[in-house]
MARPARO-284895 format. One record per residue (C-alpha): residue in three letters; x, y, z. Coordinates in steps of 0.001 Angstrom, whole numbers, plus 500000, padded with zeros to 6 digits. Each point is the difference from the previous one (the first is absolute). Layout:
ALAXYZ;...
***
This chain:
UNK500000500000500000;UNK501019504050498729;UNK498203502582501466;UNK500368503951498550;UNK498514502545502893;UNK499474503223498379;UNK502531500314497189;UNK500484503056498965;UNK503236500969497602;UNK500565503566498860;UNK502609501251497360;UNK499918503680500776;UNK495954501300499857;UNK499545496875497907;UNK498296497188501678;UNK500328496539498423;UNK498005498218502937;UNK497973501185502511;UNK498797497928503450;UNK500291496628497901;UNK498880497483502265;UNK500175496343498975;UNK500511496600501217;UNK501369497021497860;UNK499016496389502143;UNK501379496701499325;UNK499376497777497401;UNK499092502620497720;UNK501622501508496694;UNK499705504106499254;UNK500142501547496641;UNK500681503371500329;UNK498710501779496595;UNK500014503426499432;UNK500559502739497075;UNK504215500488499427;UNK501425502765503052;UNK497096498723502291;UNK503004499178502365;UNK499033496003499686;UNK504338499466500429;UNK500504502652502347;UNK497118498297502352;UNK501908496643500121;UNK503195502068501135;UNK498107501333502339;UNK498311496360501306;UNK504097498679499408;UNK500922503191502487;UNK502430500759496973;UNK498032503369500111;UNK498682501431502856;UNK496215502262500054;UNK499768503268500386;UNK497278498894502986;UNK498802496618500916;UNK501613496675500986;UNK500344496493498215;UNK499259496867502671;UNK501020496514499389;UNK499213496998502454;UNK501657498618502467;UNK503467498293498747;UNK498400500043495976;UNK503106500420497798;UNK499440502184496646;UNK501610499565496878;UNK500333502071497125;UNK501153499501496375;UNK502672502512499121;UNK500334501883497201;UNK503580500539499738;UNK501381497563497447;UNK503644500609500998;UNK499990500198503840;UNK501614496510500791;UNK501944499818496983;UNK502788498950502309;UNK498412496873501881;UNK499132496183498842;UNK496447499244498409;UNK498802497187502804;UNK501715503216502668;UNK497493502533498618;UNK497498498265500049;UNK500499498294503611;UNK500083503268500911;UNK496928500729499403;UNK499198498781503772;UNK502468502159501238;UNK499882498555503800;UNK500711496933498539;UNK502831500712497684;UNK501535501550503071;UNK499825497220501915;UNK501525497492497274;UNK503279502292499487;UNK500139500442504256;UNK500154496275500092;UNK502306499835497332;UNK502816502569501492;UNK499669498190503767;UNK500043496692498472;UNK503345500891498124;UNK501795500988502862;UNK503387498206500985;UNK499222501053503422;UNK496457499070501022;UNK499271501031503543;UNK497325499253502117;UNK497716502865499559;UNK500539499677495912;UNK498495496143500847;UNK497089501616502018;UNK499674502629497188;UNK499668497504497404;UNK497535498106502006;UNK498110502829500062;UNK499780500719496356;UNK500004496404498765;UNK496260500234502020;UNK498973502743498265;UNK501383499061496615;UNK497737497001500520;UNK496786501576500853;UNK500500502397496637;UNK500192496709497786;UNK503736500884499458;UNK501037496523498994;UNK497368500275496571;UNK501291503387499551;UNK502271499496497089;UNK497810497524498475;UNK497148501963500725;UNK502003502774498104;UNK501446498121496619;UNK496285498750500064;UNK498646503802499329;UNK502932500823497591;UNK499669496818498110;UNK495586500478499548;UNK501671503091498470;UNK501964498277497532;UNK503378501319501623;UNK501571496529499951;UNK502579498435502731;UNK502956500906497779;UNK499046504101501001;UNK499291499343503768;UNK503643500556500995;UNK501012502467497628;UNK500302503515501070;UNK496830502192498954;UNK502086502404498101;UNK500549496891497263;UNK496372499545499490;UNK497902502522497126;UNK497786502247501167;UNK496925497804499413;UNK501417497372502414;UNK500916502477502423;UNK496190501164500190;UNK499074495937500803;UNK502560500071502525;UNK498520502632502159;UNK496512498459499380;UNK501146497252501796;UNK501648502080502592;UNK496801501669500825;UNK497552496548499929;UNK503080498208502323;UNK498972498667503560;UNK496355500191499306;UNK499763504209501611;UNK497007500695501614;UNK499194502919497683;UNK501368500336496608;UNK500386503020497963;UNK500602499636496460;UNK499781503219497507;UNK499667499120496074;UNK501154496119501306;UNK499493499064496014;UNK502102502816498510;UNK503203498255498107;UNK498555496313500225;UNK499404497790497685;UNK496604497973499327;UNK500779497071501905;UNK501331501648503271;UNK497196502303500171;UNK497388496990499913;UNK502084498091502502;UNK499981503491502308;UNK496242500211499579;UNK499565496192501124;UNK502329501059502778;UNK498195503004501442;UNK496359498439499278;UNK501941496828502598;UNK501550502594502337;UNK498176500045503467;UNK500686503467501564;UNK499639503554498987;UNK501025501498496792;UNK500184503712498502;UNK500882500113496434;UNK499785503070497121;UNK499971498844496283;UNK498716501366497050;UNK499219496091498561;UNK496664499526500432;UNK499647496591499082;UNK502578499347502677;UNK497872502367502696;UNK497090497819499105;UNK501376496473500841;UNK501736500779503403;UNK498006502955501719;UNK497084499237502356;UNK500028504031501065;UNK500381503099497398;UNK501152502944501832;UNK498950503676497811;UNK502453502528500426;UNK498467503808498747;UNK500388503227501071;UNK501884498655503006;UNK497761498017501464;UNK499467496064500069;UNK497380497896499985;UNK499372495831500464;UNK498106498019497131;UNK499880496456500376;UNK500477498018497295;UNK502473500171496976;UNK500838503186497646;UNK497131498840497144;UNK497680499776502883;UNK501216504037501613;UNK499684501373496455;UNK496342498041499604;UNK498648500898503092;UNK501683503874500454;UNK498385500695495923;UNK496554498911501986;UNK500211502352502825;UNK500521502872498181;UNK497239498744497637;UNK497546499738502719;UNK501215503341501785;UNK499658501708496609;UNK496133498274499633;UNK499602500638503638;UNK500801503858499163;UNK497909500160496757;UNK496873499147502193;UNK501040502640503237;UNK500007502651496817;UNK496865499137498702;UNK498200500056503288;UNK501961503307501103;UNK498382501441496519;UNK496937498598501127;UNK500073501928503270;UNK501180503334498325;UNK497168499818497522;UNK497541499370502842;UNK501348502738502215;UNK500149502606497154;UNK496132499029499435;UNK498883500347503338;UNK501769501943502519;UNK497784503330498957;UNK496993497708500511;UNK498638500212503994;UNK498355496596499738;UNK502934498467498789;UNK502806501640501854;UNK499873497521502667;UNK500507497191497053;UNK502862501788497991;UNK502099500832504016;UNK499957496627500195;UNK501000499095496664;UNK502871502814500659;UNK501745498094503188;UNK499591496669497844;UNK502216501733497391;UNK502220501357502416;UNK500929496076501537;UNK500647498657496068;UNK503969499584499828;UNK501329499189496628;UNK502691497130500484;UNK503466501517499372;UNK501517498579496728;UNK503735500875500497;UNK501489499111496334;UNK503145497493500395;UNK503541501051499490;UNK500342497046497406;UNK500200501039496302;UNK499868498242497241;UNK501462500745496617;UNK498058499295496574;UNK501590497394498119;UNK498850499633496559;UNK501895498469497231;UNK498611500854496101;UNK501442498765497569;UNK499750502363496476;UNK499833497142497910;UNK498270495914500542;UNK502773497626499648;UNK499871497565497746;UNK500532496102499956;UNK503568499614499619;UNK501730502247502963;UNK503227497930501202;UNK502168497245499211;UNK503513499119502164;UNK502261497591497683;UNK503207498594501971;UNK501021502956502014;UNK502880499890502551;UNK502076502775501527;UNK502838499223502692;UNK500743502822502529;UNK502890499997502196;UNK501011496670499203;UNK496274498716500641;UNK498063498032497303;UNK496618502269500891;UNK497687499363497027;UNK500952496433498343;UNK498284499620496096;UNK496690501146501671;UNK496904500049497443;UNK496752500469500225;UNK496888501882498146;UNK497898502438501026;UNK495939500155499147;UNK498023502859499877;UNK498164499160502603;UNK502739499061502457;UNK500637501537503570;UNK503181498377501032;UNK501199499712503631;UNK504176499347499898;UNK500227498643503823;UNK502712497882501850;UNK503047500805501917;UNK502123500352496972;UNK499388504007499252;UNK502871501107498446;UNK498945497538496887;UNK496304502008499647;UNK501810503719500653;UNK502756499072497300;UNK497307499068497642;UNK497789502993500455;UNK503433501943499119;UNK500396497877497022;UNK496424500579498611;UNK499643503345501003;UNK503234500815497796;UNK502032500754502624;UNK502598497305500056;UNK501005497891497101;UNK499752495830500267;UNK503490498240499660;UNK497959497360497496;UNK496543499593498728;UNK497207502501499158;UNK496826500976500509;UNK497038501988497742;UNK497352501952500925;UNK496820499959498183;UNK499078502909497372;UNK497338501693502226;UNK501377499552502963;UNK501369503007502145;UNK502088499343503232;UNK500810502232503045;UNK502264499022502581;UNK500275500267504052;UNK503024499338501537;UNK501039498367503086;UNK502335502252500785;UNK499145503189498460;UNK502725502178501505;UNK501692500849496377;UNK496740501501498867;UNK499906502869502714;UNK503815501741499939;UNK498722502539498874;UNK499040503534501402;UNK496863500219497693;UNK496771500679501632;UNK497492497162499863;UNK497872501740497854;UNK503068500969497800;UNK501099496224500100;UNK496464498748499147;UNK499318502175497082;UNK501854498339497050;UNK497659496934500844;UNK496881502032499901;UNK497346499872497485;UNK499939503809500509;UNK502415502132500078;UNK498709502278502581;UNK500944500189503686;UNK496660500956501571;UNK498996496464498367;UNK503052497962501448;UNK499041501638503180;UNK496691498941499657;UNK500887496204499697;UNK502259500268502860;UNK497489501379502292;UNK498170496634498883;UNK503364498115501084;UNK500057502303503899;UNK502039502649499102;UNK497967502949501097;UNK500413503968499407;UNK504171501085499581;UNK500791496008500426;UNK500857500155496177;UNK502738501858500059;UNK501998498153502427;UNK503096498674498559;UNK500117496546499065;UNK503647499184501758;UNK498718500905503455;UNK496621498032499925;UNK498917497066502100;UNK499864496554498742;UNK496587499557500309;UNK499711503347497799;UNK502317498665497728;UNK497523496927499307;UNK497632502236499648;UNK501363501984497653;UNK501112496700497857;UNK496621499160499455;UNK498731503034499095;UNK503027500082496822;UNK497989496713499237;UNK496330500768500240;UNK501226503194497904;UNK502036497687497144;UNK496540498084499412;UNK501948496824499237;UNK498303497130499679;UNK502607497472501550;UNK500973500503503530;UNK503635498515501095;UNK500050500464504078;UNK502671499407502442;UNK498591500114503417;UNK497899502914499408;UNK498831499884503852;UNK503322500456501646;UNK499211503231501940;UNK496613500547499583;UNK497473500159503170;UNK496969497630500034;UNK497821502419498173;UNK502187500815497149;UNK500878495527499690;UNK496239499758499927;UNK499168502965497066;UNK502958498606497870;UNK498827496450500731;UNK496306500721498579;UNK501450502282497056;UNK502531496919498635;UNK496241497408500410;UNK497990503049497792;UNK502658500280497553;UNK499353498112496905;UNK503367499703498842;UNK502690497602500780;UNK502016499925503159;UNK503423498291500967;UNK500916500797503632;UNK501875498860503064;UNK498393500510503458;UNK500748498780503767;UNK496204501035500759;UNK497911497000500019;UNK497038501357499814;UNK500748501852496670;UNK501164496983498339;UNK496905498518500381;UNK498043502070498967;UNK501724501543496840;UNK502003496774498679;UNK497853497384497693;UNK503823498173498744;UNK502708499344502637;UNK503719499832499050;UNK502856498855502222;UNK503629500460499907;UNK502343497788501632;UNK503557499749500224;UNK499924496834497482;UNK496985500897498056;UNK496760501501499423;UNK496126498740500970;UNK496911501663497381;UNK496802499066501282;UNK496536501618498682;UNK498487500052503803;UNK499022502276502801;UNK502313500894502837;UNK498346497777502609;UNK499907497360497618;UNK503344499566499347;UNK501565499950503399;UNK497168497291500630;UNK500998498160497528;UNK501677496793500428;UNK501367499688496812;UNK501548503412500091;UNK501442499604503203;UNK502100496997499053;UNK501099501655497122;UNK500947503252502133;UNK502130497586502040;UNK501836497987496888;UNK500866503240499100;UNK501396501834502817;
***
C-alpha cells in the first residue's frame, strides 16, 4: 500500500498538483493516463521520494519495500548484469557482499562468526539462496541469455540495457512497483511475457504508458490525471475512456433539460409577475429557478490533433514489388535477397525484434540509401512519402515550421500552412518557432503534417508513435485505418498493429516470415510461432 496526503507541487505560481489525495492497495495494478505535461512522471518521483511536494506527504506500510524502474540507461555501466539486477533488493544485495568480505577474511574472529550468523538468518528469510537464479530467470524471460549475465552492463546495447533494469525493478517480488513507459525499447515477445508477469504479480503496482493495449491487459484501476487533480476508475483504460465519454454525455443531457426548464420558468415569470392572481404562482416559480445549478463541464486538458491522410490520386493495382534485395552495414548482413510484392490493398505491419532490417528498407525505398544488390519498382500511380525513425537530419535547420512546411504545401501561402498546423496543435505564434529547437513530440507532429500535405498515396512509417501522447497515438492511429491507400509501417504499439495491419511481415536474423493475417492472429498462431523460433 502508497498513500499521497495532500500533494501539492508548485514551479513558481504554477501549480502542477494540488491536495492530490490517493491510495494504491494491494493486489491491484494503476494506469496513470493523462494528456503529455500532466506531470504523470513527475508524480511517480514524487511516490519514489526522488522528488519531494511542494506540500503533502507520501506513506508506505509498515516494512513494504518500493521499487522503481530507472530511466538512466548508463548508470551501472560499471557493474555485472546478474549484480544489477540483484540489486534491485538492495537490503539483500548488501547482505550477500557483507557475507562475502567477512567470509574472506584470513583472520575470522569471534564477533565476524556472530556477525555472519546474523546475516546468514536474514539472508535466509529474504530467499537469498534463489536469488541468482531467481535473477538469470528474469533476464533470460527477457531473452538476455546466460552468456550476458556476467558481463559488465557497459558491453550490452542499449536495448539490453533497458531489459536489464526491468528486471532490476520486478527483482524480490517489491511490495509496490513503479514502472513508467515499462514497454518503451522492448521487443514483442518481452512485452507479452511482462504483461503475463504483472497480470501474475500479487501486490501493488503504479505504471504510466502510452500503449494502450498494454494498459488494457494488466490494469484493474485507471487513475485520470487533469488539471492537477486525480481521480480512481476501476477497470482498464477502454473501460475509463467508455465510461468518462458517458458522464459527460449524461451531464451534457442532464444540462440540456435544467435549460429548458429554467426557460420554462423565465417564460412563466415574464407572463405573470404583473398579474395579482398569479404572483403567488410565478414567486414560487422564481425560488425554483433560483435552486437549478447547471453541472460544471470543465473541458479536459487532452487535445487531440486531426489526422487525415488524402491521397491526390487512387492507386492503382500494381504499387510494389521487392526482387532479391540485400544491403550489409557495418559488417552486418541486414537485408539478405528479401522479395516480396505489394497489393493495392495491402496495410503491412513489419514487426519482430530485428528493426534495423525494416528502418534500412524504408531508407532503401524511400530513396534514401542505395541496396548493395537487387531492386525494387514502384508502380506507375503510386506516390510515396516517408517518416523516419530518426528524423533528426530533417530539422538542422533554423527555418520556421511554417517556412519548413511550405515547399510541401498545396498552397503556397502561409496563412494556409498555418491553418493546417493549427489542425496538427500548433496554436497562434507556434508557427514560427524554429524547427531546431522543437520538441520531439512536435517534431512528429510536424512529420505528418509534410505527409498529409504531399497527398501521397503510399505511406512508408518508421515508428511514427515514438513521442507522441495517448491522444495524438490514437488520432494518427484512426487517420492510417481511414486512409485508403497503402501503408508499410513498423510499430511497438500493439494496439495499432491490430488495428491498422491486414498482412504481417517478420524479419529475423536468418530470414523473413509474410503472412496475410491480423496482429492477434499471428502471434496465436502455432504455425508462425515455430517458424519465428527456426528462425531466430
Amino acid at each position: 500500500m502508497i498513500q499521497a496526503t495532500n500533494i501539492s507541487l508548485r514551479f513558481g505560481k504554477k501549480a502542477l498538483f494540488e491536495e492530490v489525495n490517493i491510495k494504491f492497495t494491494e493486489g491491484n495494478c494503476y494506469g496513470i493516463i493523462g494528456a503529455n505535461g500532466a506531470g504523470k512522471s513527475t508524480f511517480l518521483k514524487i511516490l519514489s521520494g526522488e522528488l519531494d511536494p511542494t506540500t503533502g506527504e507520501i506513506s508506505m506500510g509498515a516494512n513494504e519495500r518500493l521499487s522503481v524502474l530507472e530511466q538512466d540507461h548508463f548508470k551501472y555501466d560499471d557493474q555485472i548484469v546478474l549484480d544489477t539486477v540483484i540489486a534491485g533488493n538492495q537490503r539483500l544485495y548488501d547482505i550477500m557482499k557483507e557475507k562475502d568480505i567477512i567470509y574472506a577474511k584470513e583472520d575470522f574472529t569471534e564477533e565476524d562468526g556472530i556477525r555472519a550468523s546474523e546475516l546468514e538468518a536474514d539472508f535466509a528469510a529474504m530467499n537469498g539462496w534463489e536469488a541468482e537464479s531467481d535473477a538469470a530467470s528474469l533476464l533470460n524471460a527477457l531473452s538476455i541469455d546466460n552468456s550476458e549475465h556476467e558481463k559488465v552492463m557497459s558491453e550490452l546495447p542499449d536495448t539490453d540495457k533497458v531489459k536489464v533494469l526491468l528486471a532490476r525493478a520486478l527483482f524480490g517480488n517489491p511490495d509496490i512497483l513503479l514502472l513508467d513507459e515499462p514497454t518503451n525499447h522492448l521487443d514483442l515477445d518481452s512485452i507479452r511475457w511482462l504483461e503475463d508477469f504483472l497480470i501474475d504479480f500479487e501486490n501493488t503496482i503504479i505504471v504510466v504508458s502510452h500503449d494502450r493495449y498494454f494498459l488494457n491487459k494488466v490494469c484493474t484501476h485507471t487513475v485520470d490525471l487533469d488539471y492537477g487533480k486525480m481521480q480512481i476508475y476501476a477497470g482498464n483504460y477502454d473501460f475509463w475512456y467508455e465510461s468518462s465519454q458517458l458522464m459527460i454525455k449524461q451531464m451534457k443531457e442532464a444540462n440540456k433539460k435544467k435549460e429548458e426548464k429554467i426557460k420554462e420558468l423565465q417564460e412563466f415569470i415574464q407572463r405573470f409577475s404583473a398579474n395579482a392572481s398569479k404572483s403567488k404562482q410565478a414567486t414560487s416559480r422564481k425560488r425554483a429557478l433560483e435552486k437549478i445549478e447547471l453541472d460544471t463541464l470543465r473541458p479536459s486538458s487532452r487535445k487531440y490533433p486531426y489526422v487525415d491522410f488524402k491521397p491526390d490520386r487512387e492507386i492503382g493495382n500494381e504499387v510494389l514489388t521487392v526482387t532479391d534485395l540485400s544491403k550489409t552495414i557495418d559488417g552486418e548482413k541486414v537485408l539478405d535477397h528479401v522479395s516480396f510484392t505489394v497489393g493495392h490493398d495491402d496495410k503491412i505491419a513489419f514487426v519482430g525484434s530485428y528493426g534495423i532490417a525494416a528502418t534500412t528498407l524504408f531508407q532503401i525505398l524511400s530513396g534514401e540509401m542505395e541496396p548493395d544488390e537487387g531492386d525494387y519498382k514502384w508502380g506507375i500511380t503510386t506516390s510515396n512519402s516517408y517518416f523516419p525513425k530518426d528524423n533528426t537530419k530533417y530539422f538542422d535547420s533554423n527555418d520556421t515550421i511554417v517556412d519548413w512546411l511550405m515547399p510541401f504545401s498545396p498552397e503556397k501561402d502561409a496563412t494556409f500552412v498555418r491553418g493546417f498546423l493549427g489542425r496538427m496543435l500548433f496554436k497562434g505564434e507556434d508557427g514560427l518557432k524554429k524547427v531546431n529547437v522543437l520538441s520531439g513530440g512536435e517534431k512528429v507532429r510536424v512529420m505528418l503534417s509534410k505527409m498529409m500535405m504531399l497527398g501521397s498515396n503510399v505511406l512508408l512509417l518508421d515508428e511514427p508513435t515514438n513521442h507522441l501522447d495517448m491522444e495524438s497515438i490514437t488520432s494518427v492511429n484512426n487517420g492510417l485505418i481511414k486512409f485508403p491507400g497503402v501503408v508499410l509501417f513498423t510499430s511497438q504499439d500493439h494496439q495499432f498493429i491490430q488495428t491498422i495491419a491486414n498482412r504481417i511481415i517478420e524479419f529475423t536474423p536468418n530470414g523473413m516470415i509474410d503472412k496475410v493475417t491480423t496482429y492477434d492472429e499471428y502471434l496465436d498462431s502455432d504455425e508462425m510461432a515455430r517458424k519465428r523460433q527456426a528462425l531466430n
